[in-house]
Steps between C-alpha positions, in 0.01 A plus 500: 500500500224316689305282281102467616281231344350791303846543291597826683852603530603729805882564583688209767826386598340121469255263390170442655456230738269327275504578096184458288476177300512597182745838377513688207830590323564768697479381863684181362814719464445662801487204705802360299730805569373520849618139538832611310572759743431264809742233359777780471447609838504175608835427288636809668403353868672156436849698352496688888442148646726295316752813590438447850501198525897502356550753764385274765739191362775742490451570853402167604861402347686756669310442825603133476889532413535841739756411739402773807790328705757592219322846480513526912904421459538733224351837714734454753793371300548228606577113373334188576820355647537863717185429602601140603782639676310760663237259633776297635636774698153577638433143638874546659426792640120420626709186690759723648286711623291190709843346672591643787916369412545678186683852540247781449700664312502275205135519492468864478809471232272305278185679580683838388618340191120361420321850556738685302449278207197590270369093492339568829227741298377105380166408623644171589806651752321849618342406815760290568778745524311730630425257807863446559629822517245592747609193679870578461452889642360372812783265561765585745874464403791455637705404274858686472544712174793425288810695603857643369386621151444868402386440131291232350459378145130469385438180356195404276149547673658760819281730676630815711261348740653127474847662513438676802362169717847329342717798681274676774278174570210708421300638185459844621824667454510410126451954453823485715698308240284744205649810637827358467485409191317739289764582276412134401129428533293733348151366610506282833272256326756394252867359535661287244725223534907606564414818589763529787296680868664687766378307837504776775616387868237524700562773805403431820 
């Protein structure tokens, strides 16, 4: 109700800008509940607040003790000492590939070894390995492939491709060594440590 100077009541959702000076009984207790309902409302308002505001600590805390490099390692399964490790075989293989006296075949060895593994999805190594084995594909080699085996026992972190620069002193007839062996390897893209490969002799 709306409550004019004249003591008439009309219906409203809230008090008047400006009540009369003096009120009778009944616009007393109409301003009083009026007042009531604000303070619930307002009761109401700080209870969503006060619930936010515990939201926003919670997140704040988890924010603050979220490790994202732990959470980095974790998607691609890795530990912080394989990380280590595979940082250190980066740098090595980032130098080998800027001397001109260390065998290029070493380099592309390592760089096989890197791309296959899933720590080169990081942020911190993508570009990186992605550099290098551009690098690597343009280089020349002349190194001489190893010689007098016809099977090969694949050892932790082997490639078909890695396997076939080790026997044919290149990556691209690791589908050679597939074929051969498909009683054994199901899907080229995974081989598993002892597995015992069939190296075919190369035909002239």
């Amino acid at each position: 109700m709306i409550i004019s100077s004249a003591g008439v009541f009309a219906q409203t959702d809230r008090l008047p800008d400006k009540l009369p000076d003096e009120l009778n009984q009944k616009q007393w207790e109409f301003v009083r509940d009026m007042y009531a309902i604000d303070a619930i409302l307002l009761l109401a308002k700080l209870d969503t607040l006060n619930l936010e505001i515990d939201s926003l600590k919670m997140l704040k805390e988890y924010t603050e003790n979220f490790d994202c490099e732990a959470e980095l390692y974790a998607i691609v399964g890795a530990t912080k000492e394989q990380v280590a490790d595979y940082r250190r075989k980066l740098d090595e293989a980032e130098s080998i590939t800027s001397s001109n006296n260390t065998p290029q075949d070493a380099a592309r060895n390592l760089i096989v070894e890197l791309t296959a593994s899933k720590i080169k999805c990081l942020p911190e190594f993508n570009e990186r390995v992605s550099a290098l084995h551009l690098k690597i594909d343009n280089i020349k080699y002349t190194e001489v492939p190893e010689t007098g085996k016809d099977t090969y026992e694949v050892l932790y972190g082997d490639v078909l491709t890695g396997i076939s620069l080790k026997f044919y002193g290149t990556v691209d007839n690791w589908e050679l060594i597939w074929k051969a062996n498909k009683n054994e390897i199901d899907n080229p893209d995974f081989i598993y440590p002892g597995q015992i490969l069939k190296i075919p002799v190369l035909k002239d």
